[in-house]
N, C-alpha and C positions, 0 to 999 in steps of 0.2 A: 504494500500500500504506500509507502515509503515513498520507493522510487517511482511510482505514480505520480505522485502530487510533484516530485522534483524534476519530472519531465512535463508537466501540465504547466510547473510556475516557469519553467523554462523555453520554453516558446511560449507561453504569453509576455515575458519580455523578450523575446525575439523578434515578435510579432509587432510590441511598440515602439519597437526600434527601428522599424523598418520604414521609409517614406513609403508617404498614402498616397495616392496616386487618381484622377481623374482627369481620363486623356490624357493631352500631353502635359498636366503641366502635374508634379510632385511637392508634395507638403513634404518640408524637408521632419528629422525626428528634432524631441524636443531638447537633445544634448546638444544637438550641432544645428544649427538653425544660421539660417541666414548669411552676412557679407561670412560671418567666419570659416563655413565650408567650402567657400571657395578663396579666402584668404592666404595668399603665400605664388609659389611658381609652377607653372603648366607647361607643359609640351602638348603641341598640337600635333596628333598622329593620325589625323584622319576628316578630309574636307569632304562633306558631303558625299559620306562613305569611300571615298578615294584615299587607302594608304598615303598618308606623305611622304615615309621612307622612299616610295619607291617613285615620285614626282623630283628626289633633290638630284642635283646632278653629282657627279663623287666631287668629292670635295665642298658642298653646301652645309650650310648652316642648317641645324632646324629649329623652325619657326617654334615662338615662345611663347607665354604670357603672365604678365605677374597680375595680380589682382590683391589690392592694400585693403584694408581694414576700411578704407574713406568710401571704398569707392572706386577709386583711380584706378584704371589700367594702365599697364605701359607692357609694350613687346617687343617681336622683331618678325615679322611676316615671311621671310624670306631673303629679301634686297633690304626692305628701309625699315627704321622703328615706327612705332604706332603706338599714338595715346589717346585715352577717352576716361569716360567716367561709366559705371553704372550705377542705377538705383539700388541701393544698399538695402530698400523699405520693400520693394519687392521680389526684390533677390530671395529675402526669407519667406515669400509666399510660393517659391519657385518658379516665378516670372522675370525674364532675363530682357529689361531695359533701358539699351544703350542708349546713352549721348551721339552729335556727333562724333567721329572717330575723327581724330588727322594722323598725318604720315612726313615721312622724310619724302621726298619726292627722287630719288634718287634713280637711273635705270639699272637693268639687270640683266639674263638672258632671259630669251621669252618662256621658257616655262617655268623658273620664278616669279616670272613679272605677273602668267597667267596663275599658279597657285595664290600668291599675294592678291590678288584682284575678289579672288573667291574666299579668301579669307576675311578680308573687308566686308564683304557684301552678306557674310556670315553675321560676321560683328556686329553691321548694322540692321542685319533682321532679323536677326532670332527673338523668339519670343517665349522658350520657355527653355530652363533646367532641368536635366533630369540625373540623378546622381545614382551611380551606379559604386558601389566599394569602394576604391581608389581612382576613380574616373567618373567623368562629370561630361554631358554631351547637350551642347546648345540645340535647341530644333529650330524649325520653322514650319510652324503648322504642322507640329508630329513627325516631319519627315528631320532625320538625321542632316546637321549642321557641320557642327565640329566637333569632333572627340576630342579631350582631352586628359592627360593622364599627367598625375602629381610628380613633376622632375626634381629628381636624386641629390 
């Protein structure tokens, strides 16, 4: 009876631990809530389901994102850095709304220039978070944006 109840009380906090979810958009849980689950540095691995590993050319950077406690982004798309703000108030409702974004304006080779382009255009429309363990994926209208996954 024991190990009943200790596997009963055991996913029922599993279970409240988990973001709620309707559509696309996810109630983050109530340890981690808001700007602070996504607070710190990100690697973007993947634009609108397209690996990035396999878009850089050898010897490329991979694209970045840091996301502050305020608010602020700052990264590196590719070729140029990139900054913006987002809503911190509904970040923790799991609704992801940027600011403008700006950028270095710098060129590149073209398929830098065209993953950077699609990473902007991420930035500036996605509309919801969805948090997955160690990864966090923007959408836009439920379809997959940007992956991103917590850098080392």
């Amino acid at each position: 009876m024991l190990s009943r109840c200790v596997v009963v009380v055991t996913l029922a906090i599993a279970a409240a631990s988990m973001p709620a979810c309707t559509g696309t958009v996810c109630k983050l849980p109530a340890e981690r809530t808001g700007i602070d689950v996504m607070t710190g540095a990100w690697r973007i691995v993947s634009v609108r389901g397209e690996e990035v590993a396999k878009a850089l050319p050898e010897g490329a950077r991979e694209p970045t994102l840091m996301i502050n406690d305020d608010g602020s982004i700052a990264g590196f798309t590719g070729v140029n850095r990139v900054s913006g703000r987002v809503d911190a108030d509904k970040l923790a409702q799991g609704v992801w709304e940027a600011g403008p974004m700006v950028s270095t304006k710098m060129a590149g080779p073209p398929e830098l220039m065209a993953l950077e382009r699609e990473i902007m255009l991420v930035l500036d429309t996605a509309d919801a978070v969805v948090h997955t363990g160690g990864s966090v994926v923007l959408t836009i209208e439920g379809e997959e944006g940007l992956a991103l996954m917590r850098a080392e």
